[in-house]
TORZATOR-271351 format. One record per residue: y, x, z of N, C-alpha, C, O in turn. Coordinates in steps of 0.001 Angstrom, whole numbers, padded with zeros to 6 digits, always signed. Last residue first. Layout:
<sites>
YXZYXZYXZYXZ
...
</sites>
This chain:
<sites>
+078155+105499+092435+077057+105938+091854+076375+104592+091202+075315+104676+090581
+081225+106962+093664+080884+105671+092916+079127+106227+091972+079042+107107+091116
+082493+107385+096822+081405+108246+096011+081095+106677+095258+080840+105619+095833
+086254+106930+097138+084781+106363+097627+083779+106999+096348+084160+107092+095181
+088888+108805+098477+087859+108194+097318+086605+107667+097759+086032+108069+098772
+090324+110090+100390+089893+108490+100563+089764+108111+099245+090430+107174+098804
+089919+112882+100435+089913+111921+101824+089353+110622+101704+088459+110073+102347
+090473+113500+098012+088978+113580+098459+088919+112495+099486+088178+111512+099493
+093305+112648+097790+092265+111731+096565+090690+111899+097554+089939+110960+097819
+094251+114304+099133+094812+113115+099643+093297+112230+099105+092531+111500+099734
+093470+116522+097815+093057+116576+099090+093078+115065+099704+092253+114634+100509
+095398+116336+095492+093726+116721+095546+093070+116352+096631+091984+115802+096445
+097425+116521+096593+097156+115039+096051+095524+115221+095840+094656+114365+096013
+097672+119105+097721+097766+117867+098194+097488+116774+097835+097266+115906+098679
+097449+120605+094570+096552+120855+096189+096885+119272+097319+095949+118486+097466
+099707+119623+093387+098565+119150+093006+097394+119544+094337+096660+118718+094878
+101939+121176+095256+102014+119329+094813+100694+118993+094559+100227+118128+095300
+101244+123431+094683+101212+122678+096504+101021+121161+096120+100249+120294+096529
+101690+123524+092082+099917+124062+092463+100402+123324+094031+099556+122518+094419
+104527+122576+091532+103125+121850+090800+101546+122297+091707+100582+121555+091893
+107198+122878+092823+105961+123374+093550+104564+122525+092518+103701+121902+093137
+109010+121616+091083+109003+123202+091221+107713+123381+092397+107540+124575+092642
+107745+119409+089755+107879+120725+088670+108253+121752+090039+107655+122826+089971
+107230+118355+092022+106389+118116+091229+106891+119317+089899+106038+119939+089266
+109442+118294+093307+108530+118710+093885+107811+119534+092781+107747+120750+092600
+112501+117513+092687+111890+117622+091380+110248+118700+092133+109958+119738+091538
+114027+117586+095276+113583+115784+094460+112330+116375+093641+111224+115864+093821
+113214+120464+096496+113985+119748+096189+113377+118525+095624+112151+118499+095518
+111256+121633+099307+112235+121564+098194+112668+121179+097801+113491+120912+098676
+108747+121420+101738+109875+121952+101193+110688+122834+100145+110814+124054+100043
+107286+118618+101072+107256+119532+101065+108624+120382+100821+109432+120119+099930
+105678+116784+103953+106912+117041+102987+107041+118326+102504+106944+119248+103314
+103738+113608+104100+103645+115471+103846+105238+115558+103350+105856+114760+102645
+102508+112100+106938+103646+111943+106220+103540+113686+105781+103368+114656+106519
+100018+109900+107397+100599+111504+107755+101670+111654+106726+101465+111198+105601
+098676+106858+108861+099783+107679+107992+099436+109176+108647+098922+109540+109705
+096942+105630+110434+096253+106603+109936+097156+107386+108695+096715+108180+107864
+098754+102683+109998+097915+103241+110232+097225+104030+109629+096753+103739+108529
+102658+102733+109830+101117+102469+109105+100372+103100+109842+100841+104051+110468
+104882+103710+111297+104571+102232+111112+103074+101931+110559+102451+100926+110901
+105720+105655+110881+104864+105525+111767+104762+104335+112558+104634+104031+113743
+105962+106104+108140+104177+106816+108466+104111+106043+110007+103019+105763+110500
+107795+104756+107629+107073+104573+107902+105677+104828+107701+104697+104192+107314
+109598+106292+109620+109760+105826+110074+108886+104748+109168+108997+103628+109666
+109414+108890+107861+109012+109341+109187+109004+108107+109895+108459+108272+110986
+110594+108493+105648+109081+108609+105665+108848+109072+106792+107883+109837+106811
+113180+108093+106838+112464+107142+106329+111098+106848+106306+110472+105836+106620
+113816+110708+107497+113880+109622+108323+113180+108572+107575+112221+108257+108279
+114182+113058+106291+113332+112663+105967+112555+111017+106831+111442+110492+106796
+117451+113893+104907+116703+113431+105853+115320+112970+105126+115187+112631+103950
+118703+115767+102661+118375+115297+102720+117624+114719+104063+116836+115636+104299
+122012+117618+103427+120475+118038+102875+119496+116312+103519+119681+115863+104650
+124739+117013+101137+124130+116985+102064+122490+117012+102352+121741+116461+101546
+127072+119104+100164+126431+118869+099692+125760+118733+100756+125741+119668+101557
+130210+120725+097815+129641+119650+098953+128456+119564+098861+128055+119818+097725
+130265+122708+095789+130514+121213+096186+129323+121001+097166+128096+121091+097199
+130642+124947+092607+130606+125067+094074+130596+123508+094779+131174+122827+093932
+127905+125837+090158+129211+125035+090675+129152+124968+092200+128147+124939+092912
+126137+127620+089449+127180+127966+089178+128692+127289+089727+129849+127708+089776
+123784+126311+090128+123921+127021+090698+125548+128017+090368+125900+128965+091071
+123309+125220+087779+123897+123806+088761+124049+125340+089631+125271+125266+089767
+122479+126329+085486+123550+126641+085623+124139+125534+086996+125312+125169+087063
+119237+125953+085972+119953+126883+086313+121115+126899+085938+121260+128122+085916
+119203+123300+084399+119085+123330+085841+119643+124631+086418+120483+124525+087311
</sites>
């Protein structure tokens, strides 16, 4: 991965139109993005996992 920084090309930055079109289509959507690249999940792991943490409290149900 660090040598992709060695080549020069084109290159377009991603829209987020999609998940913007349908968070706002669903109810009670929030659309998270975080800023970086495809590979979130390896280069932000602690934002990535803080969010899904948070996503899970919201709407787990207490199983007793």
């Amino acid at each position: 991965m660090a040598s992709l920084r060695n080549y020069a090309a084109a290159t377009l930055e991603d829209q987020v139109i999609n998940g913007r079109i349908l968070a706002s289509g669903l109810r009670d959507a929030r659309l998270e993005a975080v800023d970086c690249g495809h590979l979130f999940v390896l280069t932000r792991p602690a934002e990535t996992a803080r969010r899904a943490e948070h996503f899970i409290a919201q709407h787990s149900r207490t199983l007793s």
